[in-house]
N, C-alpha and C positions, 0 to 999 in steps of 0.2 A: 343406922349408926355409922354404918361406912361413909356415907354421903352428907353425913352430918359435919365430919372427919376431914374426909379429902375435899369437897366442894366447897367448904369457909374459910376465904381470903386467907381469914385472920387465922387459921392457922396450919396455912398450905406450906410455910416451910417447915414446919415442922411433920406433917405430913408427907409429903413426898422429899426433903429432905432428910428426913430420920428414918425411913422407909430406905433407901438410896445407901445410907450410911448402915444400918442393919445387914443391906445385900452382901455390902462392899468388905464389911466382918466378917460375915458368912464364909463369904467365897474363901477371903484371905486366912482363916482358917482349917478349913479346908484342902487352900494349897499349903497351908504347914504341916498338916497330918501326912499328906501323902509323899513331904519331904523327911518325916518323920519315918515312914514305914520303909523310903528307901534306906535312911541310915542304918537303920535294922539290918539293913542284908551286910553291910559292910560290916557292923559291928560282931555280927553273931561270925561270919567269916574269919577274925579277929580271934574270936574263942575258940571254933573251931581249929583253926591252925595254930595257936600255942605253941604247940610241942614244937614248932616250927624252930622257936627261939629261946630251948634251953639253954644254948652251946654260947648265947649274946642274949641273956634279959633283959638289958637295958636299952637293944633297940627295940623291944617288943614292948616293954613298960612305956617307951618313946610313943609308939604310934597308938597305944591303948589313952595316953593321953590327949593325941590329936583327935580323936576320936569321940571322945568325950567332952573335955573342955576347951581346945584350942583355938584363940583367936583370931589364927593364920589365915581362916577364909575371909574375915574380915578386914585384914589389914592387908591383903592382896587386890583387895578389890573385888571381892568372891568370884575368886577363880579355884579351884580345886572342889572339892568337898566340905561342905559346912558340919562343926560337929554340933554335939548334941546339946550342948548349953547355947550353941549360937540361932539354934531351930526355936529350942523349949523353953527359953526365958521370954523372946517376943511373943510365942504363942499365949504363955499365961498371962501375959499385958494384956495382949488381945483379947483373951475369953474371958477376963474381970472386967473389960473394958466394956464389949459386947454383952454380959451382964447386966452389970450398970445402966445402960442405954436401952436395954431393953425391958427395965421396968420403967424408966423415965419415959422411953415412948407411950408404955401404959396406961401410964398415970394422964400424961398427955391427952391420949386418947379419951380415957374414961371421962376427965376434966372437961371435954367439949361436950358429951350427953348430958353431962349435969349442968352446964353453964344454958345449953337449948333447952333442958327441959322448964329453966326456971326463968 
């Protein structure tokens, strides 16, 4: 079934192409999460020290929003800190995208056993 797959010409890019492209989601997900788990430290930090900014709310409500939704890392050229909508909105592109493609490569695949066995 493998060799039925990777070794027909006819359908080597999609084979080691969509294989290539599966990794390359992987990974890049992957490095989302683990910029994911660092936000966390910043964010929970953020809660933790609160009471930091009874005395001024509104710097505190300030940087709870950088935090969150702020599009400064982007519009900097990501330089500071990315927040949490600039992480988690690419990510779910990514992992519906990475879904998607990975039943397409399936089907793909499965398509060549049936196309050699007949």
């Amino acid at each position: 079934m493998i060799k039925s797959f990777y070794a027909n010409r006819e359908w080597a890019v999609w084979a080691y192409g969509g294989a290539i492209a599966l990794i390359a989601s992987l990974w890049l997900q992957v490095q989302m999460s683990v910029a994911i788990n660092e936000w966390y430290g910043g964010f929970y930090n953020l809660l933790q020290n609160a009471k930091d900014y009874v005395d001024r709310p509104q710097e505190g409500i300030t940087q709870l929003y950088d935090q969150l939704i702020s599009l400064q890392y982007v519009l900097t050229g990501l330089e500071g800190s990315p927040s949490f909508a600039v992480i988690a909105f690419p990510y779910i592109a990514l992992a519906i995208f990475t879904g998607w493609f990975t039943r397409i490569y399936e089907l793909r695949w499965r398509g060549t056993i049936i196309f050699i066995i007949y």
